[in-house]
C-alpha positions in Angstrom: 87.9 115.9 76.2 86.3 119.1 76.2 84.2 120.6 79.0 80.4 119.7 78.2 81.5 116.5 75.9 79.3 113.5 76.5 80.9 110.8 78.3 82.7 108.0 76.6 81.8 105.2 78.5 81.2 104.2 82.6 81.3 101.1 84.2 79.4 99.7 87.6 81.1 96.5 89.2 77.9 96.7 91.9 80.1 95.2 94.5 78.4 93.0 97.3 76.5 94.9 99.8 77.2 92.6 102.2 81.5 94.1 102.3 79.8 97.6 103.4 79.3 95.7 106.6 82.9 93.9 106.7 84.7 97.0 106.3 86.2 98.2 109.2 87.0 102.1 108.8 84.8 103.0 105.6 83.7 102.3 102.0 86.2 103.6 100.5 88.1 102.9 97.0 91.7 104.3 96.7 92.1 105.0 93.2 93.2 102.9 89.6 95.8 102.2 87.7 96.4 102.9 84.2 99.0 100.7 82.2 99.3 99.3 78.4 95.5 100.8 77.5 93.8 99.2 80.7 92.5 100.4 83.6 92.6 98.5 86.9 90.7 98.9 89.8 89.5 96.9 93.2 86.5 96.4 94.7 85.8 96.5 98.3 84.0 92.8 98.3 87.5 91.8 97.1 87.7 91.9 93.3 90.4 93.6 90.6 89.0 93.9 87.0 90.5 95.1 84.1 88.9 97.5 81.9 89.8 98.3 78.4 90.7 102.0 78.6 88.9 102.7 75.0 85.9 100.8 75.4 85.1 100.4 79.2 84.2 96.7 78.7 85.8 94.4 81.5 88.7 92.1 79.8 89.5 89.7 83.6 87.6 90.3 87.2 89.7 88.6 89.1 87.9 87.7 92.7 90.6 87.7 95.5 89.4 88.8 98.8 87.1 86.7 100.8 84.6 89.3 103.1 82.9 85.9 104.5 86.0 86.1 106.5 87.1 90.2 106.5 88.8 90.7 104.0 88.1 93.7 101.6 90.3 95.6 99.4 90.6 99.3 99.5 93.9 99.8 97.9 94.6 101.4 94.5 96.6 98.6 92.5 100.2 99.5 91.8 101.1 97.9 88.2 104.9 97.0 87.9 106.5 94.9 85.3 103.4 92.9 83.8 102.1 92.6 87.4 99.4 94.2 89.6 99.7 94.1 93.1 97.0 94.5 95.2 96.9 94.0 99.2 94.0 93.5 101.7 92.0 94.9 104.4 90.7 93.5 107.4 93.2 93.7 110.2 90.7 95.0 112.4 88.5 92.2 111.8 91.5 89.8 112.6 92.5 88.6 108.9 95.8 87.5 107.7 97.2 90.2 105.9 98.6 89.4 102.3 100.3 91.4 98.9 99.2 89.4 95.8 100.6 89.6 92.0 98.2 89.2 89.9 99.5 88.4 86.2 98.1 92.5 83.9 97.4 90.1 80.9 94.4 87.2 82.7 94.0 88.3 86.4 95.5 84.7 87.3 97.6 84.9 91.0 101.0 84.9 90.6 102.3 84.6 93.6 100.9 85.6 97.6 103.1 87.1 100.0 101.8 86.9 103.7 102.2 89.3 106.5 102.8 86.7 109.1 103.7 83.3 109.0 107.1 81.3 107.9 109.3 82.3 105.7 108.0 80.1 103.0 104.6 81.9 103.0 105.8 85.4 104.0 108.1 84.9 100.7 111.1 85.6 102.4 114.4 83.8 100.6 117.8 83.4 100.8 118.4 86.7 99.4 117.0 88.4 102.6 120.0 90.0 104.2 118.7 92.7 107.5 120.7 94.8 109.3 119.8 94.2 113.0 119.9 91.3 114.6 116.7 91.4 115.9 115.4 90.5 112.1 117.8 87.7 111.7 116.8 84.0 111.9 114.3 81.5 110.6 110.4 81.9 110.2 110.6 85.2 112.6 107.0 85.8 111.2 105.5 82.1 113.4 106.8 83.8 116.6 107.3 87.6 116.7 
């Protein structure tokens, strides 16, 4: 647009004040994502919406992050292949860290991959092949 054009459209998700208090480092947001005429976006009280790009108006608000427990989200989503994936924050605050896909089209949680834990929850598989043997062996994410 050109400089002095009114604006097209704005949106406000009014996140909960309470997740100013939760967050460890500040109240930060680290950007969006633009893909197939939507923007995405996460909230520090631990939402990702969709926005139509055109229009502004919300098409999912997926709710993801729990701050009852200290979890935020101060990522930018990265969208790849029909999935956004969005991480939390909280370390400092002593949460389990995690990487969720969330499906571009509905919001719904595709799958949850966990910092720690076994392998079943950490999403490790079969096809996991590391070099040292230091990384090598079962559910290495329960003791290490």
């Amino acid at each position: 647009s050109k400089p002095g054009a009114p604006m097209k459209w704005k949106y406000e998700p009014n996140p909960e004040p309470a997740a100013q208090g939760v967050a460890c480092c500040d109240v930060v947001t680290r950007g969006a994502a633009f893909a197939d005429g939507r923007i995405f976006f996460n909230t520090l009280d631990g939402h990702t919406i969709a926005l139509d790009a055109n229009t502004g108006q919300p098409i999912w608000n997926a709710h993801i992050a729990n701050i009852n427990i200290g979890e935020t989200i101060t990522m930018a989503p990265l969208v790849v292949k029909g999935k956004v994936l969005v991480g939390n924050s909280g370390g400092e605050m002593g949460v389990r860290g995690w990487v969720k896909a969330l499906d571009a089209g509905d919001g719904h949680v595709v799958w949850t991959a966990y910092n720690t834990g076994p392998d079943k929850e950490v999403l490790i598989g079969p096809d996991f092949k590391p070099h040292y043997d230091m990384d090598k062996g079962k559910d290495l994410g329960v003791t290490t």
